[in-house]
N, C-alpha and C positions, 0 to 999 in steps of 0.2 A: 350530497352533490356539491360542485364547486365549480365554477366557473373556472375556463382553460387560459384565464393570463396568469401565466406561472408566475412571474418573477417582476417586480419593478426595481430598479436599482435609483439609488439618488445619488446625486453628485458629492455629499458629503453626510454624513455620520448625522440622524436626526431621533427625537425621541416619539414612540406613538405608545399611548398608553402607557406609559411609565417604562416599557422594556426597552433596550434596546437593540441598534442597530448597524449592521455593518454592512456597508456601502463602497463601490470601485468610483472614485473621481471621473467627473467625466463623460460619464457614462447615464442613463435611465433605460430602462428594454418593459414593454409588455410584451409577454410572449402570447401566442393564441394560435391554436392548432385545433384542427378536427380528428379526435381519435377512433381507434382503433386497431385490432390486434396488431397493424402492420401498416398503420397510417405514417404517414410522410408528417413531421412537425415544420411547419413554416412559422419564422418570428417576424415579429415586426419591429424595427429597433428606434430609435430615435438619438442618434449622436450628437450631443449637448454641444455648441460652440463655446469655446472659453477665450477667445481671442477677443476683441474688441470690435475687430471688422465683422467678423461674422455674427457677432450679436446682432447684426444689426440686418441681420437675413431670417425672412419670417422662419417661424419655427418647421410650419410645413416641408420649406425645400430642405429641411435637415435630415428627411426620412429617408433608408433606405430597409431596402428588404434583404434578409438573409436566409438564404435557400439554399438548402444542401445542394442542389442541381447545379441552379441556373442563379447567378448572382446580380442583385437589380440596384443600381447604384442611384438612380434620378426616380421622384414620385412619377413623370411624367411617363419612364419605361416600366414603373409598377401598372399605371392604367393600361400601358398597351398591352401588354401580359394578362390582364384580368377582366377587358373589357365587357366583358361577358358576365361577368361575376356580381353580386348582390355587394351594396356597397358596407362596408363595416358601422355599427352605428356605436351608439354611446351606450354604456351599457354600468349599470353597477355590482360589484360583485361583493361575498360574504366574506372571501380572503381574498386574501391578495399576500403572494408568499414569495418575500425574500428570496436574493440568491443565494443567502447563507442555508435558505430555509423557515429563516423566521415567518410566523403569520401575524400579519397586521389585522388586528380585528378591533370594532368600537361599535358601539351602538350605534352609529350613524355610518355604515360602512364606505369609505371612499369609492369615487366613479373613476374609473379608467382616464375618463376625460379631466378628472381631478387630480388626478396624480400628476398625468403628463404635463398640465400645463396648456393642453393644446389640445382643439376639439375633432377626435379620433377621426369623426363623420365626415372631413373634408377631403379624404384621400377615401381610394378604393384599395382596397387590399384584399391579395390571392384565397382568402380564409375568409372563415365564419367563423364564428364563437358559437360554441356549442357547453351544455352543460353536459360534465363526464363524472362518472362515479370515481371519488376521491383513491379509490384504490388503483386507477392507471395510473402509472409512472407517468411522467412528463421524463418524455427522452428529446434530450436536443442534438443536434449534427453536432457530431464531435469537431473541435478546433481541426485547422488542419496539422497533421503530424509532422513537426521540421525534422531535416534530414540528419540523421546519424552519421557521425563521422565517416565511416566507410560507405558512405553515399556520396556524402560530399567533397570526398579530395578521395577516391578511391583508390588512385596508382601509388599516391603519396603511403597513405592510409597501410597498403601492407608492404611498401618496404619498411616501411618503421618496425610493425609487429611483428614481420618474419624477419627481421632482419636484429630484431634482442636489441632496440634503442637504447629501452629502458628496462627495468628489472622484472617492473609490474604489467604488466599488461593493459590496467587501465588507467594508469599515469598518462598518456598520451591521449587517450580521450576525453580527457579533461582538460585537455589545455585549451588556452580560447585561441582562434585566428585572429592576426591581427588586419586580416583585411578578406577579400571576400574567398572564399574558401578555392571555387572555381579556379581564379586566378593561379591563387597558389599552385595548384595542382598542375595549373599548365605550364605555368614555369618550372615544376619539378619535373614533368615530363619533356619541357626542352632542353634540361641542365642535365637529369642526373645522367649519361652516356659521356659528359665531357670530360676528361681529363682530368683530375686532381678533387673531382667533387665531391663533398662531404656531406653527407646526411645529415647529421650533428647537426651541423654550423645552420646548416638551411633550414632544418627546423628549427632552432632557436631563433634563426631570423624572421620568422614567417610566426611563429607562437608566443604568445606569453603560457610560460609553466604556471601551474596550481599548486602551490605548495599543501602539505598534508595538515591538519588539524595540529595543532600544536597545546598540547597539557601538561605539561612538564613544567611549567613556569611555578605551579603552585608552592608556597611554603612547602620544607619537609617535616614541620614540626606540629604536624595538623593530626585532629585523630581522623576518624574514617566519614563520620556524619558532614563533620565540616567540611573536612574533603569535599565530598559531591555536593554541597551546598556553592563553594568556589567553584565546583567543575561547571556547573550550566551556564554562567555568561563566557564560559571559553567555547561551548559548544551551539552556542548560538547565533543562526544567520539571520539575517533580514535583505532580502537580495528578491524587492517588489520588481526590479526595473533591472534587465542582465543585457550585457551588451551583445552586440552581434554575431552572431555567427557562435556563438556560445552553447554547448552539448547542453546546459543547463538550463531548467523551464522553471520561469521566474513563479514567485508565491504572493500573496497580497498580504502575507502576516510573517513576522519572525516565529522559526521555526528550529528545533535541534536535531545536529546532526548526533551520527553515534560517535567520531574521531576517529582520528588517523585517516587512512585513504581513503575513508568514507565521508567527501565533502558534502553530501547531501541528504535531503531527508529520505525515508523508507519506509515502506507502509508498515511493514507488522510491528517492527524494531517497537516503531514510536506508541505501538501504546503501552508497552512496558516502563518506559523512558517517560509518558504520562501519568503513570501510575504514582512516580517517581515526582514527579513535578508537583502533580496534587500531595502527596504527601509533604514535599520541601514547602505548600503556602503559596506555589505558583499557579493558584490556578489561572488566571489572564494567560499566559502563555500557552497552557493547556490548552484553550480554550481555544483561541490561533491557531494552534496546531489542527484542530478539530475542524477548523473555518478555512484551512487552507486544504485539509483534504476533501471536503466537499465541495470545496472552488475546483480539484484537481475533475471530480464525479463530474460538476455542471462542463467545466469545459472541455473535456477528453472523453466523457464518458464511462470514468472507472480510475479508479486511480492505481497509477503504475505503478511501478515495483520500485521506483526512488523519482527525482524530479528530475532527470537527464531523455532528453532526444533519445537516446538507444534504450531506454528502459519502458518507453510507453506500448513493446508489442506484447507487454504481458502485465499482469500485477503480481499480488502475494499475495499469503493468507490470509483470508477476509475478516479482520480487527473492524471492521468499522462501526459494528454494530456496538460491539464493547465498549469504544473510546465513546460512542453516544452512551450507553449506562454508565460511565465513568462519569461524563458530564452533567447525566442526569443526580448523580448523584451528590452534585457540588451545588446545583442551578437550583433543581427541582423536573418535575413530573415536566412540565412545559418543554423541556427538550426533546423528548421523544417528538414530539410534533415537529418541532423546527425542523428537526431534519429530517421526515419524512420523505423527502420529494428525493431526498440525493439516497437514503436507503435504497427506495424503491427503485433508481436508478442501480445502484450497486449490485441489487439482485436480480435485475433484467442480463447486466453483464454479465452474470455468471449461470444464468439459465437462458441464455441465447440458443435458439436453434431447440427447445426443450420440444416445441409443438409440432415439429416435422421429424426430427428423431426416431426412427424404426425400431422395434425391439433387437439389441444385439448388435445396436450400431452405435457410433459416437460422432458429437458435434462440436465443434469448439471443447468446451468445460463440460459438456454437458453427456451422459452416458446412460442408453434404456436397452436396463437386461431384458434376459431371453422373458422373465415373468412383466416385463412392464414399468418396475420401479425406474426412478429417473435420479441416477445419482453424478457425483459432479465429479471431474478429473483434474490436476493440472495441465495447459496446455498455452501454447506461443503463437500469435498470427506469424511470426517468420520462419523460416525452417533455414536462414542461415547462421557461419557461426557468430557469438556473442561482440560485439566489436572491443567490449572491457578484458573478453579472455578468447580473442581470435586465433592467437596460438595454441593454447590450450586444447579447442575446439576442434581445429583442424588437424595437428595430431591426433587426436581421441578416433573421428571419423577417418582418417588414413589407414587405422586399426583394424576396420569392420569392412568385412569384407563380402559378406551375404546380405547386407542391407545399401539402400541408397544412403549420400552421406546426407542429404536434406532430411529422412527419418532420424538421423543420430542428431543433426544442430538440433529440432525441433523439441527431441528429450531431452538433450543436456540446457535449453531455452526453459524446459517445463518443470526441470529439475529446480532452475534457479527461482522458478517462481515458486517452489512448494518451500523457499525458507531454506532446506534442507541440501543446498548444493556442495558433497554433494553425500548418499549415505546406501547404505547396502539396499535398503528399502527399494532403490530404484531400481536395480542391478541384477537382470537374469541369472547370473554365477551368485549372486552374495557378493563379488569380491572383486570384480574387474568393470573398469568404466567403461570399457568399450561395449557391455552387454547394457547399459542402461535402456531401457524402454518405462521412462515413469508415463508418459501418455498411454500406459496402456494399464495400468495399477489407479485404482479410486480408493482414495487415500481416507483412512478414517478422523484423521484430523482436518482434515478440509471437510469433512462431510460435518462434521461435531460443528463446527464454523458456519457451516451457512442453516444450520439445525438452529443454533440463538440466532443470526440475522432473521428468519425466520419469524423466531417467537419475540426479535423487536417488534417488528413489521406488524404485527398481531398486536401487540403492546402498544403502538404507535396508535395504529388505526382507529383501536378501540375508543383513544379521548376523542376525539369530533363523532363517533356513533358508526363507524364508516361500515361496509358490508365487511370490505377487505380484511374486516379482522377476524372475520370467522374464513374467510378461504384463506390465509397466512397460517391461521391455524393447522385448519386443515392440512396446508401442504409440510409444516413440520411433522405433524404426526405421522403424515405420510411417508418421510423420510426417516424416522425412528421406526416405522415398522421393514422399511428396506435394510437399515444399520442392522438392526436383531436379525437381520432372514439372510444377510451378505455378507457384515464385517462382526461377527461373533463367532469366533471360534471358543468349539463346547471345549478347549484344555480350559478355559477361564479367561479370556483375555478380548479384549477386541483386537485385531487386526486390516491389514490392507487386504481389497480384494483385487485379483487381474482377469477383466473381465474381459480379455480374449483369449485366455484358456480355462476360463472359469474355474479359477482356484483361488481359494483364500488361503493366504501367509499364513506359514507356521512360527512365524518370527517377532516376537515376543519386544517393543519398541517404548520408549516416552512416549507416541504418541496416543498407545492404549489408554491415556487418561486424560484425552482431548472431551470424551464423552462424559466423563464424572464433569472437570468443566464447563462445558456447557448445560449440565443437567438435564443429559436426555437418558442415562443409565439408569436399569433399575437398580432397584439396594441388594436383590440379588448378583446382579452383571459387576455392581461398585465393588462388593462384596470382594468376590472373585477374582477380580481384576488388580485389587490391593494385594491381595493375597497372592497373586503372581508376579508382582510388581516387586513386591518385599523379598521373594525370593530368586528376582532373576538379575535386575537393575540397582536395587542400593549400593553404594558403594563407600567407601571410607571420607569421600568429598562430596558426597550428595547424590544424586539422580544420574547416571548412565543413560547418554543415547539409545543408543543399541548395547546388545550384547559381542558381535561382530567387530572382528578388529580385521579393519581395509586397507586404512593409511589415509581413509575420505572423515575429513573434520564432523562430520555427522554420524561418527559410529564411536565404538568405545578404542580409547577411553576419556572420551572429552565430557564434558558436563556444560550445559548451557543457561544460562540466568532465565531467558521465560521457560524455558520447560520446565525448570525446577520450580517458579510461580505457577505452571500449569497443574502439576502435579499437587505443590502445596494448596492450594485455594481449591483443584477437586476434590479431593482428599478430605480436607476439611468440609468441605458441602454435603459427604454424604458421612457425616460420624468417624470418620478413619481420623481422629486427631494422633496417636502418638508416630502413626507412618508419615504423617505431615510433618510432626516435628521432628521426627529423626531427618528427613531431605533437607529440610529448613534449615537446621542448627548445622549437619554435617557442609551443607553447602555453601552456606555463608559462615563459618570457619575456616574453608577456602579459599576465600576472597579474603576471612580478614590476615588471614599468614602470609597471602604474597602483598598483601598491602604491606602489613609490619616489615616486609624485605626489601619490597621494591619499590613503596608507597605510589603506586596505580593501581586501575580497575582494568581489565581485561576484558576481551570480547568473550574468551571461553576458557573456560578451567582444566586442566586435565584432575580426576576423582581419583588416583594414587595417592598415600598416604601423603608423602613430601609435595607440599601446595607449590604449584608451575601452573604455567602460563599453557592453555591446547597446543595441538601441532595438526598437520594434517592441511591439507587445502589448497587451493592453490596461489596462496598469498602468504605474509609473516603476519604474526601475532599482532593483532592493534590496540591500540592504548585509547580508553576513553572511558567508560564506554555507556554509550547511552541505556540501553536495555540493562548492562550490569549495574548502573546506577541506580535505575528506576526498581529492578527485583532487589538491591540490597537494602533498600531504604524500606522496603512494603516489608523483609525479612526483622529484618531491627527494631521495627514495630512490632512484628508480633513474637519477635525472641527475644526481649531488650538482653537477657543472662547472657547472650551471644555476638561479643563482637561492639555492643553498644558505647563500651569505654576499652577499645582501642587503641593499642599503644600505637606511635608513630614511629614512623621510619627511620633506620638511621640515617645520617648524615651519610651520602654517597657519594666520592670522589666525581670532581668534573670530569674525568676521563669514562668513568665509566656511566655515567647520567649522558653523556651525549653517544656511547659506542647503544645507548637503548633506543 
């Protein structure tokens, strides 16, 4: 049991018990709520004055209350609001947990009333403190969500992207306004009918542009390690404080992007790209990285699919439990704990809607077959199109002609969330985007995914004693025995299942070896599944997406840096070492020959003998890259014969170093 003040923040960086702690300026919150499956969480916050004048205002009139409903700005409308209510007293508690997650504990455990500074019992507030069994989540009201580009200058917004501005589609969403967005848009829509006017002009007058990640500056006389040792302070932002009006949601830690048009961070990318860091000696950054997506859980609720306004109506594949065993693995055992609170958060989002769910129906993420099992989907709270690929989208749905086009944005929205955007996997034909339906496929690599969140959450629970560790347990087993009964097809392999025609894929993918990674396969299933693996996907550069050639960057013949880490590390987990090192060696011999050519890293590889750069997608090949960085360096470790003493590049004419 643990008392419900979730979180105290202190206004600057302090030590308890020897560990430490990271703190937002400014700022202090006890949070206290009454739970329950479906209780309302109310905080109570306390906004530190740092000014001089307001120091000098007792600390009381600094309270306001934050209520997902009804927002109470004066202690004075917190009483009228709760005059009724028992008043909150002083209380001391066992933990008291951080917003990163840390728990403060000492033999003398701090009072509420000690933390704050200021004695709780003088205000009345909406709540009781109630003792809750440590395995409820603490859910808080998400931030509110700022407006996406095409919300906030709408008319502006698609003559740009229908009208082919820019090349990219989401080059224009990234620009920042330089004043209030509204405005803008109403002076486009008084000008753009007049006479002689230019779109161009008016948007450069009204934006500042985002220029793209730039890496190319490096020496060309570098071998491959050094390389990516130089590539991470190029790919590094720190951007705690973002100006207005800006598509971008600021981070309280420096964090890395992958490069190229990809100026921000992204959930799955980054814990390959972490992987990467703890091996280069960075774990501090790492570690940030880790503190800033659990800032992303406490304030949104779940962390999006990168740190932009239009990316918060969905996430990506759920890494987060990994990046915590990755940390735990640097720290020690104590990690899993710290971040319980934002886990258990993590996996509320992705089983939202589980306990009203009908058999043979689907909710958000969440999908219960005809027999009861409850497996998860990808899925988008928006169903319009993408505003980074609104062209794209809107085309695609102009296509389909027996569906509304709200059903197609929603899929090609759920696509982008499965990582995979975009691959035959989603695609009724195998081969045309306009059939996509992934809302309606439970993908066995999202399922392998929230199988270890799972057996964290179990792993977490277990140090404090908590119950929750035997029902985490529980609920993975439970979902290993839906995997075996759903997404096991008897040729040998795991696949996707479509649980509104109730068929499971014949289609043979990387991501049959999501489950040897997570360690829910038997050594039968691992068995089998290598054994299909070796014979359908090896290819002369490593690991084959798919065996389907579409023309979509997630099919063959491109080859991806975490799938071939997925691959390697499961592989390896259940005794298949030489089909790990055949993926290994042949894949990172791919990277290291267009290194030797063109001395960069690549987002994707095509697996043809002659080493290039992917094709496919609806963008150019990017230069960075964070996840190729992080799988090449974890590859070089454990193949040093491959690529470890790497010749550099030649010297390449200015003409054609800038025509890249």
């Amino acid at each position: 049991m643990r008392w419900n003040c979730s979180a105290c923040w202190a206004s600057s960086a302090s030590a308890n018990a020897g560990r430490r702690r990271h703190f937002d300026t400014s700022l202090w919150r006890a949070s206290c709520s009454g739970y329950g499956a479906r209780a309302r969480q109310i905080q109570a916050a306390w906004i530190r004055a740092d000014t001089p004048e307001s120091t000098r205002v007792p600390a009381t009139r600094r309270i306001r209350l934050l209520n997902p409903v009804v927002p109470v700005r004066s202690l004075s409308a917190c009483r009228h609001l709760t005059r009724s209510r028992p008043p909150l007293r002083s209380f001391t508690m066992p933990h008291v947990v951080a917003r990163s997650g840390d728990v403060m504990s000492s033999a003398a455990p701090p009072s509420c009333t000690s933390l704050l500074g200021l004695s709780l019992s003088m205000f009345v507030a909406p709540c009781t403190l109630t003792a809750a069994p440590l395995d409820t989540p603490v859910v808080n009201a998400p931030a509110p969500t700022p407006p996406t580009p095409d919300q906030a200058y709408p008319e502006l917004f698609q003559a740009v992207q229908s009208g082919e501005l820019f090349d990219d589609q989401k080059h224009f969403v990234d620009f920042l306004p330089l004043r209030d967005p509204a405005l803008i848009n109403a002076d486009y829509l008084a000008q753009h009918d007049h006479p002689g006017f230019d779109l161009r002009k008016f948007v450069d007058a009204n934006f500042e542009e985002s220029p793209p990640v730039q890496t190319d500056a490096i020496r060309q006389d570098t071998a491959l390690r050094e390389h990516i040792d130089l590539l991470w302070p190029k790919l590094v932002r720190s951007q705690n404080h973002v100006p207005p009006y800006s598509s971008l949601l600021s981070l309280p830690h420096p964090y890395v992007v992958p490069g190229g048009r990809f100026r921000e961070v992204y959930y799955w990318d980054s814990y390959f790209t972490m992987l990467g860091l703890v091996k280069s000696g960075q774990t501090t950054l790492s570690r940030q990285m880790l503190d800033n997506f659990a800032y992303l859980i406490d304030t949104y609720g779940h962390i999006p699919n990168g740190n932009r306004s239009y990316y918060l109506s969905r996430s990506q594949p759920p890494f987060f439990s990994y990046m915590v065993e990755l940390q735990a693995g640097v720290e020690g055992q104590a990690v899993y704990q710290r971040y319980l609170p934002q886990l258990q958060k993590e996996y509320a989002y992705w089983m939202q809607g589980s306990d009203d769910v009908q058999p043979g129906q689907a909710a958000r993420h969440v999908v219960r077959l005809a027999d009861g099992s409850v497996l998860n989907r990808y899925w988008d709270e928006r169903d319009t199109p993408r505003p980074e690929a609104w062209l794209h989208d809107t085309r695609t749905a102009a296509e389909v002609k027996d569906r509304p086009a709200a059903e197609v944005y929603r899929d090609l929205r759920a696509g982008a969330e499965s990582g995979w955007d975009y691959t035959s996997r989603w695609l009724a034909d195998g081969q045309n985007l306009r059939t996509i339906r992934t809302t309606a496929i439970i993908p066995i690599d999202l399922n392998s995914l929230l199988y270890h969140l799972e057996r964290t959450l179990a792993q977490a629970c277990a140090q404090p004693g908590a119950a929750c560790s035997r029902d985490y347990a529980a609920l993975a087993q439970q979902r290993k025995q839906a995997i075996d009964a759903h997404l096991w097809n008897k040729a040998g392999y795991y696949a996707d299942y479509d649980w509104q025609t109730r068929t499971l894929s014949d289609q043979i993918t990387a991501a049959a070896l999501y489950p040897l990674f997570a360690g829910l396969a038997s050594d039968d299933h691992a068995k089998r599944t290598a054994s299909t693996v070796r014979r359908t996907l090896v290819r002369p550069g490593g690991l084959a997406t798919t065996a389907v050639k579409t023309g979509q960057q997630w099919d063959e013949p491109n080859g991806w840096a975490p799938l071939q880490w997925v691959a390697v590390d499961g592989l390896r987990r259940y005794g298949e070492q030489a089909l790990a090192r055949t993926i290994g060696e042949r894949f990172l011999a791919q990277v290291q020959a267009l290194f030797a050519r063109e001395h960069k890293l690549v987002e994707k590889y095509g697996l043809e003998t002659n080493a290039a750069g992917g094709g496919g997608g609806e963008y150019a090949l990017q230069d960075g890259f964070g996840w190729t960085n992080g799988v090449t360096l974890m590859l070089l470790n454990l193949y040093p014969g491959k690529g470890a003493k790497a010749a550099p590049a030649k010297r390449v004419r200015k003409t054609e170093a800038a025509a890249r």
